[in-house]
TORKOL-4160 file (C-alpha; in steps of 0.2 Angstrom, whole numbers, padded with zeros to 4 digits, m for minus):
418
<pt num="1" X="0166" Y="0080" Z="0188"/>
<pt num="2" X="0152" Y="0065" Z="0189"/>
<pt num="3" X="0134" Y="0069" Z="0194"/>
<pt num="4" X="0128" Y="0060" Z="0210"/>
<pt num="5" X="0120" Y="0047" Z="0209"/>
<pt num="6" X="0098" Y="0050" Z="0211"/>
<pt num="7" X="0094" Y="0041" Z="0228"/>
<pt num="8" X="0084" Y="0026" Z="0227"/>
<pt num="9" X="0073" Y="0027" Z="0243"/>
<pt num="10" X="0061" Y="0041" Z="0249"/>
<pt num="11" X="0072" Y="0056" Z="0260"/>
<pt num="12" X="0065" Y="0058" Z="0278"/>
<pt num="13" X="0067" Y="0074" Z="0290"/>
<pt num="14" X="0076" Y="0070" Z="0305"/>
<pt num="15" X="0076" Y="0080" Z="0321"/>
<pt num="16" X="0093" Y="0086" Z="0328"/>
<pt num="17" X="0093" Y="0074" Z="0344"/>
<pt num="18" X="0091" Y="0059" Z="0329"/>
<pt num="19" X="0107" Y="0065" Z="0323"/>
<pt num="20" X="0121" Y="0052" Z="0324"/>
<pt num="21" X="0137" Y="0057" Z="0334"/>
<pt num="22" X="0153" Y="0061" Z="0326"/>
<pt num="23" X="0168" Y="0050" Z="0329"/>
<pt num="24" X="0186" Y="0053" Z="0322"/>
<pt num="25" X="0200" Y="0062" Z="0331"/>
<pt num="26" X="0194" Y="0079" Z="0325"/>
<pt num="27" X="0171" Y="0078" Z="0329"/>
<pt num="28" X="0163" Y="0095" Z="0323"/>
<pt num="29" X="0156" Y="0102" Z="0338"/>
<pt num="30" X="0136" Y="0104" Z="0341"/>
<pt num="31" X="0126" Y="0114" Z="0352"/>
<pt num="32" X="0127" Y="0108" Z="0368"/>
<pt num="33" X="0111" Y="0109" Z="0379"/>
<pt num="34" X="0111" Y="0119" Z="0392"/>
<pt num="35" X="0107" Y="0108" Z="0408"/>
<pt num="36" X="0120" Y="0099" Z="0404"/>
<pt num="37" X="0136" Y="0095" Z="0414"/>
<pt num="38" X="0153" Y="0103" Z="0410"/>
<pt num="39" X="0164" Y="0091" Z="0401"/>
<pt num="40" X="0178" Y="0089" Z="0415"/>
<pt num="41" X="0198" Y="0097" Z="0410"/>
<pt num="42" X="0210" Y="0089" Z="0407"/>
<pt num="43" X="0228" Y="0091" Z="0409"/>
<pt num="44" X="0234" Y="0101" Z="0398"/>
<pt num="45" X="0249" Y="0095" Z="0388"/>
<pt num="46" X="0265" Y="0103" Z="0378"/>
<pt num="47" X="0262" Y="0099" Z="0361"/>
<pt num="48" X="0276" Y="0099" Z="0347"/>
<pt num="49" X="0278" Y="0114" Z="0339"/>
<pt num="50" X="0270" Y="0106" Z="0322"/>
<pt num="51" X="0255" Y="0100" Z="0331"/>
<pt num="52" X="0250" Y="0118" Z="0338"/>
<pt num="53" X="0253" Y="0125" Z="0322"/>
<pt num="54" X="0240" Y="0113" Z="0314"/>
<pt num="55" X="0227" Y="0116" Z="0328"/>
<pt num="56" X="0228" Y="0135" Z="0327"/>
<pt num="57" X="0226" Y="0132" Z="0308"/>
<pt num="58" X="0213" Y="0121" Z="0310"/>
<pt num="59" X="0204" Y="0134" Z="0320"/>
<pt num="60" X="0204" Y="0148" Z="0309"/>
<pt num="61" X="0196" Y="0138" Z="0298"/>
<pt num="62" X="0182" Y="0130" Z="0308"/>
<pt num="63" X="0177" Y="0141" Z="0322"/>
<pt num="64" X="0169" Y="0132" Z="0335"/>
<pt num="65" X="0150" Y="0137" Z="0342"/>
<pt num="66" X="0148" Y="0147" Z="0357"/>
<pt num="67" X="0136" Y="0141" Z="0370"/>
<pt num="68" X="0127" Y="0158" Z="0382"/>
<pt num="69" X="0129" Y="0152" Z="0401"/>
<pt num="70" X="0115" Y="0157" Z="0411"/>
<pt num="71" X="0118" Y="0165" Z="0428"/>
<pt num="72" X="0114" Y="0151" Z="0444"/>
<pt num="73" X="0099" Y="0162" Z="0450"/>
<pt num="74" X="0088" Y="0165" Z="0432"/>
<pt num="75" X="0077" Y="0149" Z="0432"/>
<pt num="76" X="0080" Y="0143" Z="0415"/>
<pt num="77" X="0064" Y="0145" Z="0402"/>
<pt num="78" X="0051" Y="0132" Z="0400"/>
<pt num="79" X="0053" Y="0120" Z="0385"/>
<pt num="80" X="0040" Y="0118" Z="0375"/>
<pt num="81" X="0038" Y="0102" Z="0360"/>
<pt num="82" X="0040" Y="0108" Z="0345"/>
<pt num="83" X="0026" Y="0104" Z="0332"/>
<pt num="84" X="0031" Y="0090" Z="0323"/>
<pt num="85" X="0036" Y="0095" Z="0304"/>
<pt num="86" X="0023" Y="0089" Z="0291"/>
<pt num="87" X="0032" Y="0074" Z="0282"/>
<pt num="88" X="0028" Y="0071" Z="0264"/>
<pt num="89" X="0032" Y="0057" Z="0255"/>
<pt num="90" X="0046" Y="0063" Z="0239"/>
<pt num="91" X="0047" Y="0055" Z="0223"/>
<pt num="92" X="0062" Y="0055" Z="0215"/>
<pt num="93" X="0063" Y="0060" Z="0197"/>
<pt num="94" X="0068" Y="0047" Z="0185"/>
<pt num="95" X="0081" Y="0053" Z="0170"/>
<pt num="96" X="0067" Y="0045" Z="0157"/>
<pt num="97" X="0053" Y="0056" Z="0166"/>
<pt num="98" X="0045" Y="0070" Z="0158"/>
<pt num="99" X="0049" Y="0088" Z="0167"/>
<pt num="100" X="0033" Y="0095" Z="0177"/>
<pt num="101" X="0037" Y="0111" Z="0171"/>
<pt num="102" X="0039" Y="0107" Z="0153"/>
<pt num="103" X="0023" Y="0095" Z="0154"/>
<pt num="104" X="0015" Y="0112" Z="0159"/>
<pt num="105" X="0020" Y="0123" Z="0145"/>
<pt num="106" X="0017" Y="0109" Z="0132"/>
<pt num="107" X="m0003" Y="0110" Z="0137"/>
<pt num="108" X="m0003" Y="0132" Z="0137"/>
<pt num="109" X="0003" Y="0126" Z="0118"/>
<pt num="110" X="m0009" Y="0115" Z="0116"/>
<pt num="111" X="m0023" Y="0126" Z="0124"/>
<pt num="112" X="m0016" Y="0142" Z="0112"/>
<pt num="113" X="m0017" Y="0133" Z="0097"/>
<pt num="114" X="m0033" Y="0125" Z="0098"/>
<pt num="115" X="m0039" Y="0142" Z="0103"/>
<pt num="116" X="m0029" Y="0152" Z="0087"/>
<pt num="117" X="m0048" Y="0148" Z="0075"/>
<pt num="118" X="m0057" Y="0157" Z="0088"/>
<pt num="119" X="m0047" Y="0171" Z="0092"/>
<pt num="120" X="m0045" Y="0173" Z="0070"/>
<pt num="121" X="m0066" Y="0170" Z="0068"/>
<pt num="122" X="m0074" Y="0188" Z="0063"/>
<pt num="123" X="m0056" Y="0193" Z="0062"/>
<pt num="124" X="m0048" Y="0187" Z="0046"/>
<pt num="125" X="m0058" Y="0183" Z="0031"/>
<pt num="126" X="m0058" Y="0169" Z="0020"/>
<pt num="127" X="m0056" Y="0171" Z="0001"/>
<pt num="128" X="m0062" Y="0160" Z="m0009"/>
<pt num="129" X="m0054" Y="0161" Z="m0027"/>
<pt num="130" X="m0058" Y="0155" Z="m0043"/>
<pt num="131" X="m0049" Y="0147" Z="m0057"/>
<pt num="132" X="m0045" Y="0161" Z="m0068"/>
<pt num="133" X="m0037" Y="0171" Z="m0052"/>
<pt num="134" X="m0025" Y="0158" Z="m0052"/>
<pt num="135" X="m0023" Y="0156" Z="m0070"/>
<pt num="136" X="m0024" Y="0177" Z="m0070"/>
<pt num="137" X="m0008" Y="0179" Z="m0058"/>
<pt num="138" X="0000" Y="0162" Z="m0053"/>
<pt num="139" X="0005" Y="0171" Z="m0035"/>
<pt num="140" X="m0011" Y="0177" Z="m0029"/>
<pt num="141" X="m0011" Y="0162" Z="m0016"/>
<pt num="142" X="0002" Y="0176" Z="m0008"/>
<pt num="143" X="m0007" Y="0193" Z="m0012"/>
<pt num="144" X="m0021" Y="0191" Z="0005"/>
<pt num="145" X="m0008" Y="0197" Z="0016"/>
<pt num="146" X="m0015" Y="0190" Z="0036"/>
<pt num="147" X="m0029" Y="0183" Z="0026"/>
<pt num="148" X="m0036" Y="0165" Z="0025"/>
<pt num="149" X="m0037" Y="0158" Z="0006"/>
<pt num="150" X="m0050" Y="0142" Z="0001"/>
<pt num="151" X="m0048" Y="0133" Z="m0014"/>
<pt num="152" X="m0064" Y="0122" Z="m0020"/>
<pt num="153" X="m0062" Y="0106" Z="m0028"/>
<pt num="154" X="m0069" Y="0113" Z="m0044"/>
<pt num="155" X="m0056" Y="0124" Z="m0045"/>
<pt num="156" X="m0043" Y="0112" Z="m0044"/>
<pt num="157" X="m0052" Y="0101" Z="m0057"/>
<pt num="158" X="m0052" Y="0116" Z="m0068"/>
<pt num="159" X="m0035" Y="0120" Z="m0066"/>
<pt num="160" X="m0029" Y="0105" Z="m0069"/>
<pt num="161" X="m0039" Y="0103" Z="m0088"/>
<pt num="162" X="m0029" Y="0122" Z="m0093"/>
<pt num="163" X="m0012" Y="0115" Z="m0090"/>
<pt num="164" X="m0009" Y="0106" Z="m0106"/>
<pt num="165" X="m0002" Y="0118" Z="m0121"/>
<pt num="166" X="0012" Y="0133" Z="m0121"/>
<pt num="167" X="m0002" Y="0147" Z="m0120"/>
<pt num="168" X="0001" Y="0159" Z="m0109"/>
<pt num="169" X="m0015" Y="0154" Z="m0098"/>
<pt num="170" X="m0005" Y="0134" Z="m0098"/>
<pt num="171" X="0011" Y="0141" Z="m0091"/>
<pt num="172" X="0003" Y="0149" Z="m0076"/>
<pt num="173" X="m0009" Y="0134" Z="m0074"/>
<pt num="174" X="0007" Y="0123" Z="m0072"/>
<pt num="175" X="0015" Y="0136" Z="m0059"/>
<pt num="176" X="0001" Y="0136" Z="m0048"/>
<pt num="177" X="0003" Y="0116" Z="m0051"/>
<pt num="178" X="0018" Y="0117" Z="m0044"/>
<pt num="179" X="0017" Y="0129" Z="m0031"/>
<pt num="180" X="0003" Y="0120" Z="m0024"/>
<pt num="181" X="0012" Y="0102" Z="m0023"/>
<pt num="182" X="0029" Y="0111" Z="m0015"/>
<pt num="183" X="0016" Y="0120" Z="0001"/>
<pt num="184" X="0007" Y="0102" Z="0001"/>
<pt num="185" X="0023" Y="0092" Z="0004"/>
<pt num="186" X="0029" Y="0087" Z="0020"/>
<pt num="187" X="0013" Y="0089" Z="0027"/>
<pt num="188" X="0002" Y="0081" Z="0040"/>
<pt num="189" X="m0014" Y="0077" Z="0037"/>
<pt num="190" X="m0020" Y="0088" Z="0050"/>
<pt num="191" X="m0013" Y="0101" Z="0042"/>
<pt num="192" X="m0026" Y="0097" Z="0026"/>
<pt num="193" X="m0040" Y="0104" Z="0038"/>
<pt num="194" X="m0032" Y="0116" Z="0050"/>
<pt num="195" X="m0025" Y="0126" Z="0038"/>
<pt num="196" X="m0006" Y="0126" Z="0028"/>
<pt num="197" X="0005" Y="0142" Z="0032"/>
<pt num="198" X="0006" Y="0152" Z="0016"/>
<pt num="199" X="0023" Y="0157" Z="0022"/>
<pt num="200" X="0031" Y="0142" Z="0020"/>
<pt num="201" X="0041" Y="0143" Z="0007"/>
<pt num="202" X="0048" Y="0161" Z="0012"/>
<pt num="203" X="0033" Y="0175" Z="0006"/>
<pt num="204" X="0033" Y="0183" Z="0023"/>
<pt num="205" X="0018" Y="0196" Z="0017"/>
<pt num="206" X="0009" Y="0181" Z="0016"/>
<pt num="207" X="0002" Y="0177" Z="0037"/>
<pt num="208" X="m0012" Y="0169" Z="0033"/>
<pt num="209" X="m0017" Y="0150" Z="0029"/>
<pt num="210" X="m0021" Y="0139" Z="0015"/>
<pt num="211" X="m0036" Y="0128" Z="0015"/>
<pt num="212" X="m0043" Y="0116" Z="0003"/>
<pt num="213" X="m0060" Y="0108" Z="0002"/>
<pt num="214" X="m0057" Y="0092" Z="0010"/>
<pt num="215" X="m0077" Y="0085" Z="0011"/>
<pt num="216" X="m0092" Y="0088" Z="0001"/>
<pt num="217" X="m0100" Y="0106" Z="0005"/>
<pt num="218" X="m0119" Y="0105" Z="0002"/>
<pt num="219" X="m0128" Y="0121" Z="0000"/>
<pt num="220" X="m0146" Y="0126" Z="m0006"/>
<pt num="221" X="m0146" Y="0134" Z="m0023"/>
<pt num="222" X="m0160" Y="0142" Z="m0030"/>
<pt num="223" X="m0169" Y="0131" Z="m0044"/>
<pt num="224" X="m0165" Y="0132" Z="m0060"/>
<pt num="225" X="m0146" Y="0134" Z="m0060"/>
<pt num="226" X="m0139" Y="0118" Z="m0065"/>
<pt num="227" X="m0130" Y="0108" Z="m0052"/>
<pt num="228" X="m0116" Y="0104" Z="m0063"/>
<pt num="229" X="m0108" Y="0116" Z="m0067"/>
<pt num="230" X="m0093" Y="0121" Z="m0061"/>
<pt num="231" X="m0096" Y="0142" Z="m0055"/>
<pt num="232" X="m0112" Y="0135" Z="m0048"/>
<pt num="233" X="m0103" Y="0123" Z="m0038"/>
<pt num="234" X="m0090" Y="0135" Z="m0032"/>
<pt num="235" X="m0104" Y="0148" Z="m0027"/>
<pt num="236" X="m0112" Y="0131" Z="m0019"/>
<pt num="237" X="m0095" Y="0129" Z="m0007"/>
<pt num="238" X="m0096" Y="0149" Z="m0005"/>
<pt num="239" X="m0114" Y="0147" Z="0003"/>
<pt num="240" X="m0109" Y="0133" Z="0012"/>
<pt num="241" X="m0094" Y="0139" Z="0021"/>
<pt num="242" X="m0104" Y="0156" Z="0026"/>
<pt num="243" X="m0119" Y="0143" Z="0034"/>
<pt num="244" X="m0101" Y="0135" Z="0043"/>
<pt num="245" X="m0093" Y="0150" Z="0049"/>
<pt num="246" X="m0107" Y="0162" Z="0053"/>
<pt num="247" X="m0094" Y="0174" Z="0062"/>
<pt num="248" X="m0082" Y="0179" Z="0047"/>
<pt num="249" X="m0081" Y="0186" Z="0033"/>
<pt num="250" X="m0081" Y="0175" Z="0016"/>
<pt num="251" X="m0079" Y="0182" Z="m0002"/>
<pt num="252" X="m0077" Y="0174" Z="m0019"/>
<pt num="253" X="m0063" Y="0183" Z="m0029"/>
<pt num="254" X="m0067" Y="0178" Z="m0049"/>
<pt num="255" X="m0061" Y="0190" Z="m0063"/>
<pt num="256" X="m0077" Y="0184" Z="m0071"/>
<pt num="257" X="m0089" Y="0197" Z="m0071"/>
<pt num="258" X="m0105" Y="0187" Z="m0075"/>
<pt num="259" X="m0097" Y="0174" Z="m0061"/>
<pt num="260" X="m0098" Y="0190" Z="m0048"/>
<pt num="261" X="m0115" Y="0194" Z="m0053"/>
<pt num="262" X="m0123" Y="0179" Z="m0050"/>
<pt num="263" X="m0113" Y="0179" Z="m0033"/>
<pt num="264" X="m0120" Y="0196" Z="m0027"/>
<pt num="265" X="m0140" Y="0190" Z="m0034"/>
<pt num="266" X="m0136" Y="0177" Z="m0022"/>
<pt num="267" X="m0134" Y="0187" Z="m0007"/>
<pt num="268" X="m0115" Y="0180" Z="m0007"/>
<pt num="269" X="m0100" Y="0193" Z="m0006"/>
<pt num="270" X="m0090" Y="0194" Z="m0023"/>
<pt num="271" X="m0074" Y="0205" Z="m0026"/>
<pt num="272" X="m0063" Y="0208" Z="m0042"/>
<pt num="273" X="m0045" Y="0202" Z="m0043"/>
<pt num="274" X="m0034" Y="0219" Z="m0042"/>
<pt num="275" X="m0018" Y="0213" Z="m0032"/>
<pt num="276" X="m0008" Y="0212" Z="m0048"/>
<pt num="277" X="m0012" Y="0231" Z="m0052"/>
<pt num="278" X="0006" Y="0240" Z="m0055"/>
<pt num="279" X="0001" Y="0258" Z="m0044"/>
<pt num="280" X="m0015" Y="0257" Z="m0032"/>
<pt num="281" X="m0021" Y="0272" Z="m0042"/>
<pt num="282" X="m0020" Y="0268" Z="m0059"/>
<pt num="283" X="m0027" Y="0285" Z="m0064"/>
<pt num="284" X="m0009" Y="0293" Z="m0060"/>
<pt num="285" X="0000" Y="0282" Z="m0071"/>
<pt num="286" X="0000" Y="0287" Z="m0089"/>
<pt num="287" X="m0003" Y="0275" Z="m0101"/>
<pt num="288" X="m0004" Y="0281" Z="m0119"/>
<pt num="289" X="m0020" Y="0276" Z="m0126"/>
<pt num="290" X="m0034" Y="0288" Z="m0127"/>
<pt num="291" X="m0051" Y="0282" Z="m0131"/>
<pt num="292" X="m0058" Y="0297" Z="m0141"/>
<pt num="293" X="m0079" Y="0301" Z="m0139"/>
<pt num="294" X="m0089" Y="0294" Z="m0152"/>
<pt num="295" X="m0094" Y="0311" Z="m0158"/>
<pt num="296" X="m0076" Y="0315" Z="m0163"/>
<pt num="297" X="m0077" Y="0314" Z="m0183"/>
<pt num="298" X="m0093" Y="0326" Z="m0182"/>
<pt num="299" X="m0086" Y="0340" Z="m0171"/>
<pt num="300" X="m0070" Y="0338" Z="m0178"/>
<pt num="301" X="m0072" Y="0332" Z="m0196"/>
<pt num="302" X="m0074" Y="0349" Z="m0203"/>
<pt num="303" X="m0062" Y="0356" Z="m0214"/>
<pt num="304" X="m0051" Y="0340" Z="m0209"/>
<pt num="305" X="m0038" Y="0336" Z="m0222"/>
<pt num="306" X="m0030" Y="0318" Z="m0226"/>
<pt num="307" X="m0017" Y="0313" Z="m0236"/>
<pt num="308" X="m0005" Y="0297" Z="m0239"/>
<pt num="309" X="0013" Y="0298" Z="m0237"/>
<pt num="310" X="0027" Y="0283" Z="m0239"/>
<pt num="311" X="0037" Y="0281" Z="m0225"/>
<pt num="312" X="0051" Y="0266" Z="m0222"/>
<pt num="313" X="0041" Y="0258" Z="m0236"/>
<pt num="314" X="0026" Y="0257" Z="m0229"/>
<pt num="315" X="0011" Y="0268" Z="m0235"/>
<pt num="316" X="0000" Y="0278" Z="m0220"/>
<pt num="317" X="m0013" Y="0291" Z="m0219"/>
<pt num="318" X="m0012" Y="0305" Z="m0211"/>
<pt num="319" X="m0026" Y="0318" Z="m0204"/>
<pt num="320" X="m0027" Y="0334" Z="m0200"/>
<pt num="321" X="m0043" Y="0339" Z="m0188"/>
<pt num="322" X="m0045" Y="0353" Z="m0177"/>
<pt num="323" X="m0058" Y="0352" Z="m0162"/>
<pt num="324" X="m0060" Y="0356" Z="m0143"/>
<pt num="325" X="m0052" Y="0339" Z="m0139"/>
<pt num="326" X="m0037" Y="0340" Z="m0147"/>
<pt num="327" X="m0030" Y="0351" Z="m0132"/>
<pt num="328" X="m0031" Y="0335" Z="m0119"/>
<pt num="329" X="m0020" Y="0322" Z="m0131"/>
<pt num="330" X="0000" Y="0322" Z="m0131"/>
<pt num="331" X="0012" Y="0319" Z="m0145"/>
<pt num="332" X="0014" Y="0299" Z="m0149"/>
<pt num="333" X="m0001" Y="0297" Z="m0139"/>
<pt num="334" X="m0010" Y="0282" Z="m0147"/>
<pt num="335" X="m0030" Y="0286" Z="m0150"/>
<pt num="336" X="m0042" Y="0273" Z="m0153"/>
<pt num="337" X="m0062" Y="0271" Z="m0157"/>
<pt num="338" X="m0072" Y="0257" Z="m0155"/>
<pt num="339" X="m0082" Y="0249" Z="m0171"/>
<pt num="340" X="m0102" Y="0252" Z="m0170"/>
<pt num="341" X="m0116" Y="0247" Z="m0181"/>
<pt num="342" X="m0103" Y="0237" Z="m0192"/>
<pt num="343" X="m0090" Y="0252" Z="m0195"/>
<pt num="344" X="m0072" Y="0247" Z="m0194"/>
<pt num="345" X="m0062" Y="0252" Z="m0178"/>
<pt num="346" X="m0050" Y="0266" Z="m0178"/>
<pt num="347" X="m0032" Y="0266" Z="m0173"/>
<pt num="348" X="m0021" Y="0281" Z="m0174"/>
<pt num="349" X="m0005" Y="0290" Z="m0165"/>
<pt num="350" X="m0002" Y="0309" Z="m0163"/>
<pt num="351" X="0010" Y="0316" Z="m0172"/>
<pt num="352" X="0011" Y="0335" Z="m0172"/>
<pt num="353" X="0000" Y="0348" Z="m0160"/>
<pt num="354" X="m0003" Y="0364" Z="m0163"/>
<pt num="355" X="m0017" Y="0374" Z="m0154"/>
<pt num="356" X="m0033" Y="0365" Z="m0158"/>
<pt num="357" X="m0027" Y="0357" Z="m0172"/>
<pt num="358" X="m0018" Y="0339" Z="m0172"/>
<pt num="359" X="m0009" Y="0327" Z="m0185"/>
<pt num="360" X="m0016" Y="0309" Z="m0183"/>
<pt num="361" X="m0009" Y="0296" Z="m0192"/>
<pt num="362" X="m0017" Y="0279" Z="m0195"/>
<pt num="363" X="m0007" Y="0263" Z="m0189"/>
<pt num="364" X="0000" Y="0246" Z="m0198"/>
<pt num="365" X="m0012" Y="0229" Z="m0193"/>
<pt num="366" X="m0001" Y="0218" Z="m0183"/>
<pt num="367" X="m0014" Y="0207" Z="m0179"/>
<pt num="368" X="m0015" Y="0201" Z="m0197"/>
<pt num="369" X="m0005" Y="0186" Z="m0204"/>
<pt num="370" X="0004" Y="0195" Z="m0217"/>
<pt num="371" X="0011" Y="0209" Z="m0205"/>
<pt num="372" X="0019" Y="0194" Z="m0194"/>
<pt num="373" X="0033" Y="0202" Z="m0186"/>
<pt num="374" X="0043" Y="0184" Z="m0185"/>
<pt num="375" X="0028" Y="0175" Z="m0184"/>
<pt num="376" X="0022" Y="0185" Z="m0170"/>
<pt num="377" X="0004" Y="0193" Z="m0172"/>
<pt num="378" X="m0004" Y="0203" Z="m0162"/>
<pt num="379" X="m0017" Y="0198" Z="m0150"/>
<pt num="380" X="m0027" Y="0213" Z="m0143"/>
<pt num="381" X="m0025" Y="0232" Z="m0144"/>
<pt num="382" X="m0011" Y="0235" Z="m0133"/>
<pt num="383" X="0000" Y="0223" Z="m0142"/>
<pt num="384" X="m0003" Y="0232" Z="m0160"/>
<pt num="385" X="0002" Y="0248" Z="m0153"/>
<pt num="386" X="0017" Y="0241" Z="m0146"/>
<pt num="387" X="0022" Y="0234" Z="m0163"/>
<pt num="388" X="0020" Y="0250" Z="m0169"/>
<pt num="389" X="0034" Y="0256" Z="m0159"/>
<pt num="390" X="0044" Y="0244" Z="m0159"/>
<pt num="391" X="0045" Y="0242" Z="m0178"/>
<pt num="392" X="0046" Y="0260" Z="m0179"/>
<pt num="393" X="0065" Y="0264" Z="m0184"/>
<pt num="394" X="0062" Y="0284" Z="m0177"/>
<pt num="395" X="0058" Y="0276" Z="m0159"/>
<pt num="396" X="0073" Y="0277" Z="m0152"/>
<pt num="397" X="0069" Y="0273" Z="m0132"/>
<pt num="398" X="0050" Y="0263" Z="m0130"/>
<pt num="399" X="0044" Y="0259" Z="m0113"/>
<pt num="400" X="0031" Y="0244" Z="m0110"/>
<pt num="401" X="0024" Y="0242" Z="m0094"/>
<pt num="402" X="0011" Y="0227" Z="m0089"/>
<pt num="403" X="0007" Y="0213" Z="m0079"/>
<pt num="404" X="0016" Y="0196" Z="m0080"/>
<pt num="405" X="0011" Y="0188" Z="m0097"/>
<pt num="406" X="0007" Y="0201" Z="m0108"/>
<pt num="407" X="0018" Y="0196" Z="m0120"/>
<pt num="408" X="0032" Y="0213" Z="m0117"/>
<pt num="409" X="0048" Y="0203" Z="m0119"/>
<pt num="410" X="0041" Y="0191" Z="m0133"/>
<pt num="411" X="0036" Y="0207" Z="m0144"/>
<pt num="412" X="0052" Y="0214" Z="m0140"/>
<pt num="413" X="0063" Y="0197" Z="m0145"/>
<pt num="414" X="0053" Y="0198" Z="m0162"/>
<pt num="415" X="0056" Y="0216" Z="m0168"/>
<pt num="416" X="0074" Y="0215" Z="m0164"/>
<pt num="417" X="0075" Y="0198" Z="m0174"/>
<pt num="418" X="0066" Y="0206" Z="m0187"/>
C-alpha cells in the first residue's frame, strides 16, 4: 500500500461548530445541542425485506450517539466559552530533511568524542618507544594493552636506515615497516593527530592508540648534550610532550641501558622492554645455564682430577671437582665462567653427580669458523650450548625455548643437515 502523500500547506484546529455537515443518503450523526428542536417524524414506511436487513446491519456496525434529555423544570447550565486552543504554526518534514532526533544524537557523539582525551588525561599513559624496542620485538606497538604508544620522528628515521640486509635486526625493521604502513592506510588526516586505533587490524588486547610526532617538539636540554643526536632528540620529544600533557603519565621504553640512564638524570621516566618475556617470573622457569662464582677453581680445585677422552671423534676434557657447590647443579646442566684479567672463559656441562662431587666436561667452540655446523657459527653463549646438543648424537629429545629471533629453528635446520 502507497504512503500518503506529506501535505503541502500548514494544518489548522478547527472547533466542532466549524465542522462541515455531512451529505449522502447515510450522514454519520453528531451531537446534537440541547436547546435544540426535535427533528419532526415522519411517516413511517414498510420497507422491503432487503432494505431492513441492510439498515439493522448497518446498525450493528455504527451505533448511533445518545443524546441525555433534561427534564422541563431543571434550568439548563450556564455555557461558558471555552478558551481558545493555542494554534501553532507546523512545518511539515521534507523526505531530504535531516531527522530532529538523529541531529540530536549526532551532536551527544560529537560532544563524547571530543571529550574521550580528557576523560583518558591522568588515566592512560603514553609510551614513548625507542628504535631498538621496535627493532627488539616487531609487535610491541600491541604489548601496552589500554595504553597510548608515541613514535618520534627520530625513531622512524632510524628505523628506516636498519632495514636493509637479511640480519635478524633488518627483518624485524621491515615488519614494523609494514605494520606501520597497513595501520596508516585508509586513514584521515585527523586521525595522524587524534590518535590511530591499535586495534585495527584485529589485536583486540591492544585499546589504546597510536600517535606519531606530526610537528616539531622543542624542549630545553641541559648544555652540553649535542643536539644531534638521535637518543638526545627522543629524550627532547619525551620532555616536551611531559610540558604538553602535564596531567599523564609519559615514559620512554628503550632496551638501551645508557639511553635509560640519561632519561632518569633528566628527571624523565624510563622503563626497560619486558613484554616479550616467556613467564612473568623468569625465576620459576629453568634454563640450563648456571653461572659458577668466581672462587670456584680455589674451593673446588683441590684434589680435582682431568683427563681427555675421544668421544664421536672429537677430543674433550673432563673434570672431576668436589665442593659445597656442586649439590645446587643438575645433570646436563651447562656451567659457564666469565674471563677476567685476560684468562680465557670457561664453558662446561654436568655429566655425572655424586654427593659433592661432579664430572664436568669441557664443550666444542661453535662460534669459530672451523666448527661451522653448515656454515652456521655461533653468535653468543646460548647458541654454543645449543650446538652442543644438537650435534650431540646421545641427545635424543632437546628443547629450546626463546624469544622470536634467536636463531632456534636455524640452529636446528643446520644440525639436521649436517
Amino acid at each position: 500500500m502507497p504512503l500518503p502523500k506529506l501535505p503541502s500547506k500548514p494544518a489548522t484546529l478547527l472547533l466542532a461548530k466549524d465542522y462541515p455537515k455531512a451529505s449522502g443518503s447515510n450522514p454519520v450523526p453528531f451531537p446534537v445541542e440541547e436547546d435544540a428542536a426535535p427533528a419532526p417524524k415522519k411517516a413511517a414506511t414498510k420497507a422491503p425485506a432487503k432494505t431492513a436487513a441492510k439498515k439493522t446491519a448497518a446498525a450493528k456496525k455504527t451505533p448511533a450517539l445518545k443524546v441525555a434529555k433534561l427534564p422541563d423544570d431543571v434550568p439548563a447550565p450556564p455555557r461558558t466559552k471555552a478558551a481558545p486552543l493555542a494554534r501553532g504554526k507546523v512545518t511539515p518534514i521534507k523526505p531530504d530533511a535531516p531527522h530532529p532526533a538523529k541531529h540530536k544524537a549526532h551532536e551527544v557523539v560529537l560532544k563524547s568524542a571530543s571529550s574521550r582525551h580528557a576523560d583518558q588525561v591522568g588515566m592512560t599513559k603514553l609510551f614513548v618507544l625507542d628504535t631498538n624496542v621496535l627493532m627488539h620485538d616487531p609487535s610491541s606497538l600491541f604489548r601496552f594493552e589500554e595504553h597510548d604508544v608515541f613514535l618520534p620522528m627520530m625513531t622512524l628515521e632510524e628505523l628506516d636506515n636498519h632495514k636493509k640486509g637479511m640480519s635478524e635486526v633488518a627483518r624485524n625493521a621491515r615488519q614494523v615497516s609494514r605494520t606501520l604502513d597497513a595501520l596508516v592506510s585508509n586513514t584521515d588526516d585527523d586521525d595522524m593527530e587524534t590518535g590511530i586505533p591499535l586495534n585495527k587490524l584485529g589485536n583486540k588486547d591492544a585499546k589504546g592508540h597510536l600517535y606519531f610526532q606530526t610537528k616539531v617538539q622543542v624542549a630545553d636540554l641541559p648544555e652540553g648534550l649535542p643536539q644531534g643526536k638521535a637518543d638526545n632528540q627522543i629524550l627532547a620529544v619525551v620532555r616536551s610532550l611531559e610540558a604538553e600533557q602535564p596531567g599523564r603519565a609519559v615514559v620512554l621504553v628503550s632496551k638501551d641501558i645508557n639511553m635509560r640512564i640519561k632519561a632518569r638524570a633528566l628527571g624523565l621516566p624510563a622503563e626497560d622492554y619486558f613484554n616479550d618475556h616467556v613467564l612473568e617470573d623468569t625465576d620459576l622457569l629453568y634454563s640450563g645455564i648456571v653461572q659458577l662464582p668466581d672462587d670456584f677453581w680455589n674451593k673446588h680445585g683441590k684434589d680435582m682430577e682431568s683427563w681427555q677422552e675421544n668421544k664421536n671423534g672429537q677430543s674433550a676434557t673432563f673434570y672431576r671437582v668436589t665442593g659445597p657447590f656442586i649439590p645446587s647443579l643438575l645433570v646436563n646442566q651447562f656451567v659457564f665462567l666469565e674471563p677476567k684479567n685476560g684468562e680465557a672463559s670457561f664453558y662446561g656441562q654436568v655429566k655425572q653427580i655424586n654427593g659433592k662431587t661432579a664430572v664436568i666436561q669441557t664443550l666444542r667452540d661453535y662460534s669459530h669458523n672451523k666448527n661451522s655446523v653448515w656454515g652456521v657459527t655461533a653468535r653468543n653463549r646460548e647458541q654454543n650450548f645449543a650446538l652442543n646438543l644438537l650435534m650431540n648424537p646421545e641427545c635424543d629429545f632437546i628443547t629450546l625455548l626463546g624469544q622470536a629471533g634467536t636463531g632456534k629453528t636455524l640452529l636446528a635446520l643446520a644440525a639436521g643437515l649436517a
